[in-house]
C-alpha positions in Angstrom: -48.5 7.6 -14.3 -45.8 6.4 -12.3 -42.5 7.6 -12.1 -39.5 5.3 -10.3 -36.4 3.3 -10.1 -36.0 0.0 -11.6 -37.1 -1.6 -8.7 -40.6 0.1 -8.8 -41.0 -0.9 -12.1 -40.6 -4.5 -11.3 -43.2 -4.6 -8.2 -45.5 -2.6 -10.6 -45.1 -5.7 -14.0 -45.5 -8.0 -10.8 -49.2 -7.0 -10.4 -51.1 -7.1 -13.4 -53.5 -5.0 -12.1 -51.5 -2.2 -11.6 -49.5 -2.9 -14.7 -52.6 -2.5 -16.5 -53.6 0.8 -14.9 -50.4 2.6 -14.9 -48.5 3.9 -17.7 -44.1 3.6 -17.5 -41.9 6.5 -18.0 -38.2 6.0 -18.0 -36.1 8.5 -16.0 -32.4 8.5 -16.9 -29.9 9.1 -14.6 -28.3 12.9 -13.6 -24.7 13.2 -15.7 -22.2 15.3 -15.2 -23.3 18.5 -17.7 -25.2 21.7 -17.8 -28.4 20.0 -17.1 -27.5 19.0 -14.1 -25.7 22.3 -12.9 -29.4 24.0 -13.9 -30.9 21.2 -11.7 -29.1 21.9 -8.7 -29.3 25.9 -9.2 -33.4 25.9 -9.5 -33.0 23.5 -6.6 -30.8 25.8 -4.4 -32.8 28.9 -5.5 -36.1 27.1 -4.6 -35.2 26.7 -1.2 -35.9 29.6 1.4 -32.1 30.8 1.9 -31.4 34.5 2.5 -27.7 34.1 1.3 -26.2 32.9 -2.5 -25.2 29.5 -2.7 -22.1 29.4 -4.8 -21.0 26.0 -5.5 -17.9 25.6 -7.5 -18.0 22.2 -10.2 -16.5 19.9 -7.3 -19.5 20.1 -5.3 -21.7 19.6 -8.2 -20.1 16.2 -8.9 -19.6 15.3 -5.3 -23.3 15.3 -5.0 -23.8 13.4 -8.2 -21.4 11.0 -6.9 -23.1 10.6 -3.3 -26.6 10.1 -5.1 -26.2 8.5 -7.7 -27.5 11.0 -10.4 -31.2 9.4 -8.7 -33.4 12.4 -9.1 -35.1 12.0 -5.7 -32.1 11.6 -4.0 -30.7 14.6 -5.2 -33.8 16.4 -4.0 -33.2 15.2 -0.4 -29.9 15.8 -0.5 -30.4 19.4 -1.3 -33.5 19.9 0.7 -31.4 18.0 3.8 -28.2 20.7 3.1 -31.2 23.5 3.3 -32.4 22.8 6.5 -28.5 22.5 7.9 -27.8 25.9 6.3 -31.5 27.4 8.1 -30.3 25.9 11.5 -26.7 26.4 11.9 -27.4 30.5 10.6 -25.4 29.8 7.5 -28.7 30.5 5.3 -26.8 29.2 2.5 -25.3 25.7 1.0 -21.7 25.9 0.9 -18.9 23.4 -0.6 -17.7 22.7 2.7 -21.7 21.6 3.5 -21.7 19.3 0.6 -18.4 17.9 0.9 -19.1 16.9 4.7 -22.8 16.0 4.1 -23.6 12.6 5.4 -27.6 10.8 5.1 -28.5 11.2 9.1 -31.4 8.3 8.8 -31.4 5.3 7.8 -33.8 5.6 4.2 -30.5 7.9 3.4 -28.2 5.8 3.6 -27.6 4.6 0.2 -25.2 2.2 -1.6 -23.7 4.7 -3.7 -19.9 4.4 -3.6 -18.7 7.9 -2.9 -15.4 8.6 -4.7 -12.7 10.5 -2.7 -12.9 14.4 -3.0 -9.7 14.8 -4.5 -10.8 12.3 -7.5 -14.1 14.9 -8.2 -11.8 17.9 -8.9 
């Protein structure tokens, strides 16, 4: 089983071999709703924080916006604002952490058009 972007799936049809041994699942994109906002929260409460992380509906949708609603994205994104909040002593993810959050490598550093701030609120 195989899960992936669009791009996967078309390197996978490409080779009939492993078209043949692995089956294609479909994952939609993160939207803006209450699916997402559970998402984020199992997310935040996953990671090994010793304060709440409160975010208000702005950040939500900022993070949306910088990933694209891409699943693994928003993973890194989250575990990347984690490790900031561990080593700056903050020990949890605030709005001002996701609204300043910028990819520090180059995998990271994805096409995604990031609307202005102001526009997410």
């Amino acid at each position: 089983m195989v899960f992936g972007v669009n791009e996967a799936l078309e390197a996978i049809r490409g080779d009939d071999q492993l078209a043949r041994r692995l089956d294609e699942h479909f994952l939609p994109l993160w939207e803006d709703d209450v699916e997402f906002s559970r998402l984020i929260q199992t997310l935040i409460a996953a990671m090994a924080l010793d304060r709440r992380s409160g975010l208000t509906v702005a950040s939500l949708r900022i993070i949306l916006n910088v990933t694209g609603g891409v699943t693994s994205r928003v993973f890194t994104m989250i575990k990347s604002l984690a490790i900031d909040a561990i080593e700056s002593g903050e020990e949890r993810i605030t709005d001002e952490a996701v609204q300043a959050w910028q990819p520090i490598w180059a995998k990271h550093a994805w096409n995604v058009r990031r609307r202005p701030v102001a526009e997410l609120q």
